[in-house]
N, C-alpha and C positions, 0 to 999 in steps of 0.2 A: 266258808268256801276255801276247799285248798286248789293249787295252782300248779303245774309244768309247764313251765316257758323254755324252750329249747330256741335255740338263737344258731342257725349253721352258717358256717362262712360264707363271706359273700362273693370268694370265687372258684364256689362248686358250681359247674355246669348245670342247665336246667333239664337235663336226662339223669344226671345224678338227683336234683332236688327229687324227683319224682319216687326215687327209687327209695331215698329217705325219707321221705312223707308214707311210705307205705309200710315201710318196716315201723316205722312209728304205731301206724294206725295197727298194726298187727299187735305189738306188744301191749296197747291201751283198750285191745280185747282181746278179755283174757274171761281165766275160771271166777272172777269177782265181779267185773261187769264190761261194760263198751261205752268210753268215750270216744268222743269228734273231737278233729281240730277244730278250734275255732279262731284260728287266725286268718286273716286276708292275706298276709305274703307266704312270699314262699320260702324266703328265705328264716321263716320265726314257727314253729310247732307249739301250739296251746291248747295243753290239754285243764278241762277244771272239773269238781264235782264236790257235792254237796258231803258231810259227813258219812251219807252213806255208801258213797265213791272212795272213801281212802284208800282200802284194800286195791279198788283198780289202777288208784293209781300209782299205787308201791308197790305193785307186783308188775304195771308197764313199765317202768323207771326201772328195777330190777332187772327185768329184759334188755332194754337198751345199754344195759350198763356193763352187760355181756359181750354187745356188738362191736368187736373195735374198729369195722370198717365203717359203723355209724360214729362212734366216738370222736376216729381221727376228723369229724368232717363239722365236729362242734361247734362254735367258739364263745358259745353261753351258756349254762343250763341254771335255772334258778326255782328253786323248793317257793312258793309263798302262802302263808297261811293266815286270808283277809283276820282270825279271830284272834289270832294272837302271834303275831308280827315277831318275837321275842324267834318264833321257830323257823321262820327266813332261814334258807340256805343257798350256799354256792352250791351245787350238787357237785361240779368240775371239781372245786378243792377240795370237796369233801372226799372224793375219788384218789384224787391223791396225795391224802393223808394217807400217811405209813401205821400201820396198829401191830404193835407187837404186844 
């Protein structure tokens, strides 16, 4: 099972969560598939899918990663993958590491 955990600050207004739960759901359907959040708050985005979800959810991630009125409103994003834990990422620092 791979995992998107998005964690937004906890003092974005709840018209702004809404607006970021949507753009979310927009980018985690895409031309590979459609996941749900399936988080309870509001303030946390979880998206997850089986091996044959990855493409969904590297091409949602890829989208949000675009948005920097979603980005500035972060203040967690974490890669997890239940099969081989080794591949765990901060998606945030992975963004800004510099690649020359």
């Amino acid at each position: 099972m791979y995992k998107s955990v998005i964690d937004i600050r906890r003092e974005i207004p709840s018209e702004k969560l809404r607006i970021l739960a949507a753009m979310a759901d927009k980018a985690f359907n895409n031309r590979a598939g459609q996941l749900k959040n399936k988080s309870n708050s509001l303030y946390r985005l979880f998206y997850e899918g089986e091996e044959s979800q990855f493409g969904c959810l590297q091409l949602g991630m890829l989208a949000l990663e675009k948005e920097d009125d979603f980005l500035s409103c972060v203040s967690a994003w974490t890669w997890l993958d239940e099969e081989d834990p080794e591949e765990n990422e901060d998606i945030l620092a992975e963004m800004r590491t510099v690649v020359r």
